[in-house]
Structures are given as structure tokens and as C-alpha cells.
TIKEPA-489841 format. One line per 5 residues: number of its first residue (from 1); their letters; for each residue x, y negated, z negated of C-alpha. Coordinates in steps of 0.5 Angstrom, whole numbers, plus 500, padded with zeros to 3 digits. Each point is the difference from the previous one (the first is absolute). Layout:
NUM> A> X,Y,Z | ...
//
This chain:
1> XXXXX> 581,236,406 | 499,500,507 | 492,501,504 | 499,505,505 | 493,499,504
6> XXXXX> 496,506,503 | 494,499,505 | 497,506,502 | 492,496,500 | 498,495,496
11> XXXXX> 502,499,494 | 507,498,501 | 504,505,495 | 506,496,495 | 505,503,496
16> XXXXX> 505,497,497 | 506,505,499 | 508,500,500 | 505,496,504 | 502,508,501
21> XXXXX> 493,503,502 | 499,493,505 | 506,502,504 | 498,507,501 | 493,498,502
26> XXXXX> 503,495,505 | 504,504,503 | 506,498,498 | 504,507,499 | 496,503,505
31> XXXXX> 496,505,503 | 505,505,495 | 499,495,494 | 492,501,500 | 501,507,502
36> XXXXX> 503,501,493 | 496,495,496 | 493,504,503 | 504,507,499 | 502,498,493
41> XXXXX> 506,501,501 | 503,494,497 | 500,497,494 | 494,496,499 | 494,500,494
46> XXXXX> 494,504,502 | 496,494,499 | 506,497,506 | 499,506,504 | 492,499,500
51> XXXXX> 500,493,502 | 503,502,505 | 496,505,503 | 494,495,499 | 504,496,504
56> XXXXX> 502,504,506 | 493,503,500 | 497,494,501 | 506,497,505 | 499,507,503
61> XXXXX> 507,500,504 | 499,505,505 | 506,504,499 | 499,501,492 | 493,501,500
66> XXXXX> 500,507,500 | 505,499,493 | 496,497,497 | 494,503,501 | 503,506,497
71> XXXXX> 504,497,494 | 493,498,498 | 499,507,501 | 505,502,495 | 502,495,496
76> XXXXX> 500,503,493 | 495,500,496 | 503,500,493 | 503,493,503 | 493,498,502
81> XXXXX> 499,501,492 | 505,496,497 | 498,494,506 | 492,501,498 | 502,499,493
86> XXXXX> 505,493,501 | 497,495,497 | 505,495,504 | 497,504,507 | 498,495,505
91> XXXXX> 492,500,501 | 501,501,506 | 504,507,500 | 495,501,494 | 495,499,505
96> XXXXX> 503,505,505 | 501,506,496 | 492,499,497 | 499,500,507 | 504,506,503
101> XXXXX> 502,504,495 | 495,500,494 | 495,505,502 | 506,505,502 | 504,500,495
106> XXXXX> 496,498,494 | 503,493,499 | 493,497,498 | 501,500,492 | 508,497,500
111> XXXXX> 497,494,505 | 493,498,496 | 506,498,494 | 505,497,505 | 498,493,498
116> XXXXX> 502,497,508 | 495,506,503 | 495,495,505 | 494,499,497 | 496,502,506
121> XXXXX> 503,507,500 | 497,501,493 | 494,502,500 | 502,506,505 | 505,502,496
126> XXXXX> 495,500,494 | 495,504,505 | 505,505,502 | 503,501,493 | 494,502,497
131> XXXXX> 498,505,506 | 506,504,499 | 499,500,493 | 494,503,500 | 503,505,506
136> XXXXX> 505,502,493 | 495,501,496 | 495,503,503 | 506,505,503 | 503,502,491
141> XXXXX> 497,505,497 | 496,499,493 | 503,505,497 | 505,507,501 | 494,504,500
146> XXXXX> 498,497,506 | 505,504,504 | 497,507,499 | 493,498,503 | 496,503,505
151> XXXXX> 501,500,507 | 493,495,501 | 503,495,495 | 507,500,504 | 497,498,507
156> XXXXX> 495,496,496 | 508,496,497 | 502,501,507 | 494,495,502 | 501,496,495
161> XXXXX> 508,499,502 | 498,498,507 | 496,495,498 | 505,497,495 | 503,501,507
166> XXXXX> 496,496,504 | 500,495,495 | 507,498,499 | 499,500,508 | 494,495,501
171> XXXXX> 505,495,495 | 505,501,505 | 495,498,506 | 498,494,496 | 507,497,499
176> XXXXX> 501,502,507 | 494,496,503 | 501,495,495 | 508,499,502 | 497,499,508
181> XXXXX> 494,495,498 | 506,496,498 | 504,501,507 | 493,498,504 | 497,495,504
186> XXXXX> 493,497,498 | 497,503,506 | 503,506,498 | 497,500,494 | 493,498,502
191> XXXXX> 501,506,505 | 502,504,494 | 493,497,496 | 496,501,505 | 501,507,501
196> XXXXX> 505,504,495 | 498,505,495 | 498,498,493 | 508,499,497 | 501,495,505
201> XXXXX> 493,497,499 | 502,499,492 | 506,497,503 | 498,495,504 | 494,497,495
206> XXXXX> 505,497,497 | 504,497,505 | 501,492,499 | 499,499,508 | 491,500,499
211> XXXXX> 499,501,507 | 504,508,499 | 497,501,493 | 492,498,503 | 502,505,506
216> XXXXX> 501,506,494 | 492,498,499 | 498,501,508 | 504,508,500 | 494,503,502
221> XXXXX> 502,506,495 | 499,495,494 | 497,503,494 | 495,497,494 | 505,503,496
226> XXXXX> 505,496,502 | 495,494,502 | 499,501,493 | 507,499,497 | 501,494,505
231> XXXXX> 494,496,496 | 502,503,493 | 507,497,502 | 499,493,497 | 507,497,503
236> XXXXX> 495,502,507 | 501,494,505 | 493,496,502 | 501,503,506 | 499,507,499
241> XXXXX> 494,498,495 | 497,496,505 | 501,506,505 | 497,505,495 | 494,496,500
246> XXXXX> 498,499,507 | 500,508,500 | 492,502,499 | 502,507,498 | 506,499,495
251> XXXXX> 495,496,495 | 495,504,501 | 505,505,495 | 498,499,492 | 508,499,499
256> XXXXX> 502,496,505 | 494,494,498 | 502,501,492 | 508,498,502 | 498,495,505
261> XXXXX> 496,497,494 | 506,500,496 | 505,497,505 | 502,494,500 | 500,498,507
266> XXXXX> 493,502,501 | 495,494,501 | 495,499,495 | 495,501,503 | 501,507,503
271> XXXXX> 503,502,493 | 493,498,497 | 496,503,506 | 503,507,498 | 499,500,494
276> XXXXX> 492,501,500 | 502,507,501 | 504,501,494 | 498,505,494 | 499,497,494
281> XXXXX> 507,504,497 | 504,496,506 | 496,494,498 | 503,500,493 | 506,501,501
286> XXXXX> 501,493,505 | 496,497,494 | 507,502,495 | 504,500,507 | 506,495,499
291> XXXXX> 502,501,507 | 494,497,503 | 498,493,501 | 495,497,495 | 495,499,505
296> XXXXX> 500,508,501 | 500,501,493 | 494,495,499 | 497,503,505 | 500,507,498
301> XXXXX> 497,497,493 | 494,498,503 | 499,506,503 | 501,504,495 | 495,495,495
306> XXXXX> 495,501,506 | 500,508,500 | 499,500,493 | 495,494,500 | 496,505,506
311> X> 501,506,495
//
């Protein structure tokens, strides 16, 4: 087996191929050997002809750029099938059909089984295949019946089917977005958290560059909900806890305080502070909560037994 090696910006691209499928990508036969390779017009696996056409688009020799861009275009979907669901597919061309060609195509169910699919590109493939699950059901019909309904109900499917629509679009979104974190920069991805929309914001949260991810709490669009969600995420860095606790009016939000007090990057006594303005109800379950520490469960047990002894 022979390697070729594609650089279009970091990283650097390795694929391991034929000693047949390296000469055509060094030019050995010629322009007309590439030519025929990329126009599958010579004998060669589809996996072959694809590791191909990552490397050309990659390398982008001016006279072939328009060939490849269009045989990408084209390229079979029932071979894009068969390739998303080899197991002995390369992680890397696994990666680049979840990239470019699953929310087209419908690829997401056949590459979620593939046990070389990247397992960055998991979770948007799981994202995406639920929305255009929910887009499928929401478009069947419960029952024969439903057919012969009033023109009011009609419009009302309608609706419903623009919206399964509009799902299946955001998943598609999503994986785009997820696909253009991965080729950017960390000023880029700062820019990205400081100013993008809520998609982005869930994003970058979890970048593991802190700078970006502390970024996504700057977003002056920023919501409590999402500030809520990023407390009640015990994986938080101690970063985003400590810049959730510098701003005043986020701790004034009840559901914020509760799940900073059950964070574990929380210090201690910020979290005991919090707690005086719990209910008894929240007080309760931290005394039966396995996922505080002792000191917040003690605490929280003396200030139920002070409640009932002024009672």
C-alpha cells in the first residue's frame, strides 16, 4: 500500500491507497489518467475513486478543479450507501461522507452503525437523524381516514409538514456549522462565540480551547436559559462557573443559584451562600441528593432542622 498526502490547511490529510491509485494522483499517467479516474471512467473501487477526489479537491490543481467539484456533485448515491455502510471504510472518508453528504442524502442511519465513523461527527448525526424522524412522523398520516378531512385540517397538515420541514433543515444547519467549527481558527471561533446565534453559542460552550468557550458567556444574546443549562452541565469548566458567578443578575435567577449550589466547581462558600434562599422542597432533596458534596447535604440538613425548630 502506498500513502498519499493532501494539504489544503491544517491538518495534513493521510491516505493510504494502491500503488495504482498513487501514480494517478502523482501524475504518472497524466493529466488524461486523472481525468478518467475523476469521471469514473476507469476501473476503480468507488472507495478508490473517492479517496481520489478528497485528494484532488484538497491539492485543487487548477485544471481539475471544476471535475472534481462536479463529480462530488454526482457521484452515486446508492454507491455513497454502500460506502457509508463498510466497516473496512477509513475514518477519514467515513468523516468526509458524514460531512458532505449526509444531510443531502439520508446517509445519517447507515454511518451512526459504521464502527469507523469519527466520533466528534456522532453526536450531529444523532441530532440530525432524530430531527428527520420527527419530520417523517409528523408528515404520516395516523389513520386512512384522515385523508377525506376538511379543507381547515389540510392546511393545519400543511403546517405541520413545514415544520417537520424546517426540523430536518436545522439538523442539516447544525452539522454544517459543526463541520466549519472544525476547519476554523481560535480567533475565529472567539469571533464565532462572541457574536453568533444560539446554534453557535451551543457550539462553542464545549470547545476545549477555554478562551472560545468562556467567549460563548460574553455573547451579549446570551439567555438564562442557556446560562442555565451551561450550570446544570456538570462536565462546565471552572472557568464558565466562575464567570457565571461574577455576573450579579444571572444569580439572582432561582434556577441558576440551585445549580450552581450543585455544581462541583462551585466554591464552597458561594454554594452555602445560595442556599438561604432555597425552598424547604429544594432543601430536601440536596439532604437526599447523591450528587452534592457532604458539606452541602449537612448544610442543607441543618437548615431544615432550624426551619421546623422556628416552626
Amino acid at each position: 500500500m502506498n500513502e498519499v498526502t493532501a494539504q489544503k490547511t491544517a491538518p495534513r490529510l493521510r491516505l493510504k491507497v494502491s500503488s495504482r491509485v498513487a501514480r494517478i494522483a502523482d501524475g504518472q499517467g497524466g493529466t488524461d489518467a486523472q481525468l478518467q479516474a475523476i469521471r469514473g471512467q476507469l476501473d476503480l473501487t468507488d472507495s478508490e475513486r473517492l479517496t481520489l477526489l478528497i485528494y484532488f479537491e484538497q491539492k485543487q490543481p487548477q485544471i481539475l478543479a471544476g471535475e472534481v467539484r462536479q463529480a462530488l456533485e454526482k457521484f452515486p448515491v446508492q454507491s455513497l450507501r454502500e460506502l457509508a455502510a463498510d466497516a473496512t471504510l477509513p475514518p477519514l472518508l467515513v468523516g468526509f461522507l458524514a460531512r458532505r453528504y449526509a444531510a443531502r442524502h439520508a446517509l445519517e442511519p447507515l454511518l451512526l452503525t459504521n464502527p469507523n465513523l469519527p466520533e466528534n461527527l456522532r453526536g450531529p448525526l444523532e441530532s440530525l437523524a432524530s430531527r428527520r424522524s420527527m419530520a417523517t412522523q409528523g408528515n404520516a398520516c395516523a389513520s386512512p381516514s384522515e385523508a377525506s378531512e376538511t379543507a381547515d385540517k389540510e392546511h393545519h397538515d400543511g403546517a405541520e409538514t413545514e415544520s417537520g420541514e424546517e426540523e430536518t433543515q436545522k439538523a442539516t444547519e447544525h452539522l454544517s456549522k459543526y463541520q466549519m467549527s472544525l476547519e476554523m481558527g481560535v480567533a475565529d471561533k472567539i469571533k464565532a462565540a462572541l457574536t453568533g446565534d444560539k446554534e453557535w453559542r451551543g457550539l462553542l460552550v464545549n470547545d476545549s480551547n477555554r478562551l472560545v468557550s468562556a467567549a460563548v458567556l460574553k455573547n451579549p444574546r446570551i439567555t438564562e436559559g442557556e446560562v442555565n443549562a451551561i450550570a446544570r452541565n456538570k462536565s462546565s469548566s471552572e472557568e464558565l462557573i466562575r464567570l457565571i458567578l461574577l455576573n450579579r443578575e444571572w444569580t439572582k435567577n432561582y434556577a441558576i443559584k440551585l445549580a450552581l449550589i450543585m455544581h462541583p466547581r462551585t466554591p464552597m462558600g458561594n454554594a452555602l451562600r445560595f442556599m438561604g434562599a432555597l425552598t424547604e422542597k429544594d432543601l430536601k432533596n440536596l439532604v437526599k441528593s447523591r450528587e452534592v458534596s457532604p458539606v452541602i447535604a449537612n448544610n442543607a440538613r441543618r437548615m431544615l432542622m432550624s426551619k421546623n425548630r422556628q416552626g
